[in-house]
LUMZA-689168 format. One line per field, with one value per residue (C-alpha): residue number from 0; x, y, z; residue in one letter; chain. Coordinates in Angstrom, 2 decimals, padded with zeros to 5 digits. Example, Ala and Ser with C-alpha at 12.3 -4.5 7.8 and 13.67 -1.06 7.14 Angstrom:
resi [0 / 1];
X [012.30 / 013.67];
Y [-004.50 / -001.06];
Z [007.80 / 007.14];
resn [a / s];
chain [A / A];
REM end
This chain:
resi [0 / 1 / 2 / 3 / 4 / 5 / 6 / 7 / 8 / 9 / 10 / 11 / 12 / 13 / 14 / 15 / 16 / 17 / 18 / 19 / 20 / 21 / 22 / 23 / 24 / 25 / 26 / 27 / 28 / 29 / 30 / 31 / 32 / 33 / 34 / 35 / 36 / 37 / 38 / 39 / 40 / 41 / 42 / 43 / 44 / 45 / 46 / 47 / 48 / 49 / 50 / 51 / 52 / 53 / 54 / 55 / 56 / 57 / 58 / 59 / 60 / 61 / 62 / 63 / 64 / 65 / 66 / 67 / 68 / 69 / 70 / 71 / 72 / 73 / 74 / 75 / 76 / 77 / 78 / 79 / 80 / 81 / 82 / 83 / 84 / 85 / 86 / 87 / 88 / 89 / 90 / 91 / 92 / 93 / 94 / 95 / 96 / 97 / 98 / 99 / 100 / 101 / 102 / 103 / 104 / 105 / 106 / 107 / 108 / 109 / 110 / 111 / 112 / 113 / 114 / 115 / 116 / 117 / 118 / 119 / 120 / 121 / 122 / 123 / 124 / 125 / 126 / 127 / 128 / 129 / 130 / 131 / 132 / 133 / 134 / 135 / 136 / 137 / 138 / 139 / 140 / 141 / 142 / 143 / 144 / 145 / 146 / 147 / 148 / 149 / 150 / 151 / 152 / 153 / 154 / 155 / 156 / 157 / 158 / 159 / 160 / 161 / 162 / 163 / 164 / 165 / 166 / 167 / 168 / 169 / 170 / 171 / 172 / 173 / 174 / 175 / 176 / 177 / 178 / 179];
X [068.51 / 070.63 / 069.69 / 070.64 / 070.81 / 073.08 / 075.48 / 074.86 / 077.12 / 078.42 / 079.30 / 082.45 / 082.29 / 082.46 / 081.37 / 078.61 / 075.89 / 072.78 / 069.95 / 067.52 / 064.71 / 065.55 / 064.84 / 061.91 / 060.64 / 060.81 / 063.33 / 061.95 / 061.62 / 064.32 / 064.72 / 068.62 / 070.59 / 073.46 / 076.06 / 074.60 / 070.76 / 069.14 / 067.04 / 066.71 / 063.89 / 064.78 / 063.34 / 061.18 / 063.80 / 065.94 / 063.35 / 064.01 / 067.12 / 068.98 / 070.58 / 073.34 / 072.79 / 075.35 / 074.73 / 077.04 / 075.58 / 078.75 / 082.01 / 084.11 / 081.25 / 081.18 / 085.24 / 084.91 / 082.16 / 084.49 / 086.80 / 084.00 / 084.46 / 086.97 / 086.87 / 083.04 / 083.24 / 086.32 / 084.51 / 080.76 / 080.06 / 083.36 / 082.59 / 084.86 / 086.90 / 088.45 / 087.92 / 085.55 / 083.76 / 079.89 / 080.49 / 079.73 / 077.00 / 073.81 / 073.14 / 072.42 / 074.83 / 074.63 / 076.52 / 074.49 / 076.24 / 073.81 / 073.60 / 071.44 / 070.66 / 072.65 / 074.89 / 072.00 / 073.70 / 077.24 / 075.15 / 076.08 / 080.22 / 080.08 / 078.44 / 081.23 / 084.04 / 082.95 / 083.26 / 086.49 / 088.00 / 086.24 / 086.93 / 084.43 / 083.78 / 082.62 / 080.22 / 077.11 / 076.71 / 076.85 / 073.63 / 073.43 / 070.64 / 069.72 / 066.81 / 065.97 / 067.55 / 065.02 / 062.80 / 065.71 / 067.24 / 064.17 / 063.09 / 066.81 / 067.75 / 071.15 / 072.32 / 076.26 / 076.87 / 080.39 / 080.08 / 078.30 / 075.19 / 074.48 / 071.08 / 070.46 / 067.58 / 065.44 / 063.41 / 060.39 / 062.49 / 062.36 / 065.52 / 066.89 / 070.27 / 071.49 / 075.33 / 077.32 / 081.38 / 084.01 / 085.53 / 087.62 / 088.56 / 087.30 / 083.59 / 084.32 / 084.92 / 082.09 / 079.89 / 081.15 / 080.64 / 077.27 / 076.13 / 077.59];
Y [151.00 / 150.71 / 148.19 / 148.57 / 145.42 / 144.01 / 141.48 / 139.83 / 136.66 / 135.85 / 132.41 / 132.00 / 129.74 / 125.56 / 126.47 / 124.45 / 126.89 / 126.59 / 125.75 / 128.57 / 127.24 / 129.24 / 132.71 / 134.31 / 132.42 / 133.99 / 132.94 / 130.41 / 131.75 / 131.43 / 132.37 / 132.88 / 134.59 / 136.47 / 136.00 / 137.86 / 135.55 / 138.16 / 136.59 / 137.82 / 136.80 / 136.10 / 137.30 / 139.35 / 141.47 / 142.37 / 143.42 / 147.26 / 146.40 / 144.28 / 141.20 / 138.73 / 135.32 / 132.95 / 129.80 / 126.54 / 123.33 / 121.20 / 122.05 / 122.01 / 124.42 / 126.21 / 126.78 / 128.32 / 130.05 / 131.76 / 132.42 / 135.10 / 137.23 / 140.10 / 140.34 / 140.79 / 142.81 / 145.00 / 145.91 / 146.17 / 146.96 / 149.22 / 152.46 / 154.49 / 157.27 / 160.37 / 161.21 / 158.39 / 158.80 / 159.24 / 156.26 / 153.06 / 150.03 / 150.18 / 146.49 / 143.47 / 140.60 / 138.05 / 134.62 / 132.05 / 128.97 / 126.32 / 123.50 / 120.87 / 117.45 / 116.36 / 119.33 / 121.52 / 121.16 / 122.57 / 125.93 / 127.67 / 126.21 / 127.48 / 131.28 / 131.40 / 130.39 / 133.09 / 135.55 / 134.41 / 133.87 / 136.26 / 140.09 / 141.96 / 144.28 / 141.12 / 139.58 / 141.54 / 139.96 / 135.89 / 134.43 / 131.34 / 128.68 / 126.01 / 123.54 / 121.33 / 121.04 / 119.43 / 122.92 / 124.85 / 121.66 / 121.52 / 125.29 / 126.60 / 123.40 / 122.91 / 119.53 / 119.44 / 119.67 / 120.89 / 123.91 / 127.33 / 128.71 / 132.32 / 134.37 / 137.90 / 138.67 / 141.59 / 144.03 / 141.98 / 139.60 / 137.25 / 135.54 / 137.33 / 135.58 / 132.27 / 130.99 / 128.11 / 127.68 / 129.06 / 132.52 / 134.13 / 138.04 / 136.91 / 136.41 / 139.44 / 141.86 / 140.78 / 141.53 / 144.82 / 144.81 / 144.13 / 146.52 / 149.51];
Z [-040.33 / -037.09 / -034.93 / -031.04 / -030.41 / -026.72 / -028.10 / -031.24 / -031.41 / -034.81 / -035.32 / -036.95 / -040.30 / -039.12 / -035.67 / -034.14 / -033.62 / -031.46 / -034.12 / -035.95 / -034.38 / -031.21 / -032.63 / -032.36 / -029.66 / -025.86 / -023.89 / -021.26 / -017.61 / -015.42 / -011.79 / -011.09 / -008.20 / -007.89 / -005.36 / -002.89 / -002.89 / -005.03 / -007.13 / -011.23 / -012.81 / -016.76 / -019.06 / -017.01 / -015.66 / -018.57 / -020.72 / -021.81 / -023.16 / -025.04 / -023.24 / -024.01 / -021.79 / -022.11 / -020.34 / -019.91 / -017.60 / -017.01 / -015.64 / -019.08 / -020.62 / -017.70 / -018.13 / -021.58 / -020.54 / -017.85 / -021.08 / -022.50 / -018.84 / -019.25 / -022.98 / -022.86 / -019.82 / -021.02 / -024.98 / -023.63 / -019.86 / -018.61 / -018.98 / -021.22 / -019.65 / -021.17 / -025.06 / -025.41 / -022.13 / -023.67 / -026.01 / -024.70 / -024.92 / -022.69 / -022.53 / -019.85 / -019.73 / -017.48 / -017.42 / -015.79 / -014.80 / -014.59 / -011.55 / -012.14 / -010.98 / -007.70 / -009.32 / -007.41 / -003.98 / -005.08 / -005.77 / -002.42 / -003.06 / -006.61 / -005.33 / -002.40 / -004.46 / -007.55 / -004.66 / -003.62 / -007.45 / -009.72 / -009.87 / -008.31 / -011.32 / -013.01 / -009.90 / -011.30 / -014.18 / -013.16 / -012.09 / -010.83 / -011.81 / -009.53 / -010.57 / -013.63 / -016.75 / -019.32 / -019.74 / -021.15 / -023.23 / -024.91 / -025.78 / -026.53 / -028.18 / -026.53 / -026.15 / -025.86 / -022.55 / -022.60 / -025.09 / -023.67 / -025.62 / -025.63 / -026.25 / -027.18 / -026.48 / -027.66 / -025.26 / -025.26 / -023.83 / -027.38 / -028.38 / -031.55 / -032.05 / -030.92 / -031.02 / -028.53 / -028.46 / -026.19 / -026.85 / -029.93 / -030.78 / -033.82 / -032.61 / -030.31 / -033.05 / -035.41 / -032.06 / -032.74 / -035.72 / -035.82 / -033.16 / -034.49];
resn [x / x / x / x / x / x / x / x / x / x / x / x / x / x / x / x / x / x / x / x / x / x / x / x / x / x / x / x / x / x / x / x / x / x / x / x / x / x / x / x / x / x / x / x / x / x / x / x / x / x / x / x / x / x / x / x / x / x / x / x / x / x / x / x / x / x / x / x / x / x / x / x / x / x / x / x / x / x / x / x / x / x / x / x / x / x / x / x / x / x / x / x / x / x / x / x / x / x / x / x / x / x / x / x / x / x / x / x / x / x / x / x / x / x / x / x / x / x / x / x / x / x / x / x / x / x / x / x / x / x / x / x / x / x / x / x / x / x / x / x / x / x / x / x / x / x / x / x / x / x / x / x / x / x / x / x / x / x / x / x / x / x / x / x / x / x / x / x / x / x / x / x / x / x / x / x / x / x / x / x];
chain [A / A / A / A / A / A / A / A / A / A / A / A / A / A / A / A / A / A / A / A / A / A / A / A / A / A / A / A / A / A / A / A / A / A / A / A / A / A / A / A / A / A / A / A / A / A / A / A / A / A / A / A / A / A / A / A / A / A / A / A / A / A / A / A / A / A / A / A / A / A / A / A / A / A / A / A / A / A / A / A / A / A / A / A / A / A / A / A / A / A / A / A / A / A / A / A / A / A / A / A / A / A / A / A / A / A / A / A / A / A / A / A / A / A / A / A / A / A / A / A / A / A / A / A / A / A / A / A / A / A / A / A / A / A / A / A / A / A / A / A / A / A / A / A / A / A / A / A / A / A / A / A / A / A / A / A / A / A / A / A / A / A / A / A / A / A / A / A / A / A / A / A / A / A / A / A / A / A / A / A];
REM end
């Protein structure tokens, strides 16, 4: 049986993983924006399709997070174009830095500088999350603060895969792998 599922993250032998308690559960409401104020409503407005979250709440996580851009971007959301033009992934991603604490405040800096630094192909798909921290600690059971955690989610919006760490080709291609 094929399974269409968004991004499954496989985590590579002696990586720390986010734990097995996470699946199955729904993902936790979140209200993010995107660089232009509009808000996204997770998981609310992803559902209908599979959707890779990855999320990092410190600077250093929020660096390797950063790593996981154009690769992701480049093997998932860019369309094809010529011989492989109807072949392709039909999947959300979002990365959703996360500001919390007195962090909060830097929210607008962090939104104008993304618009200044990032490549606008890429500015769709990072949310940012400004408010408390202990809610999604607790239900996606992520507690280093410098590694990013990423979520695929199903189309009810319930978390079917969980994995944390910075990026490799080698995770990238046993996505792949797993979606074909």
């Amino acid at each position: 049986m094929k399974i269409p599922v968004a991004l499954l993250l496989v985590m590579l032998v002696g990586a720390t993983s986010v734990s097995a308690q996470v699946i199955g559960k729904i993902f936790p409401a979140m209200e993010a924006e995107t660089v232009e104020d509009k808000i996204v409503k997770l998981p609310d407005h992803v559902q209908g399709k599979f959707t890779l979250l990855g999320l990092a709440y410190s600077k250093k996580s929020e660096d390797e997070l950063n790593g996981w851009f154009q690769p992701v971007f480049e093997k998932f959301i860019q369309k094809n174009k010529g011989l492989f033009e109807g072949f392709g992934y039909d999947v959300n991603v979002y990365f959703v830095p996360m500001f919390t604490g007195v962090n909060a405040a830097a929210t607008g800096t962090a939104k104008r500088k993304a618009m200044k630094n990032v490549d606008p192909q890429l500015l769709p798909y990072i949310l940012f999350y400004k408010g408390e921290l202990k809610t999604y600690k607790e239900a996606l059971d992520f507690e280093r603060k410098d590694t990013p955690y990423f979520f695929v989610l199903d189309k009810d919006g319930k978390i079917i895969y969980a994995t944390s760490g910075k990026y490799t080709k080698t995770k990238l291609d046993q996505v792949e792998e797993v979606i074909e």
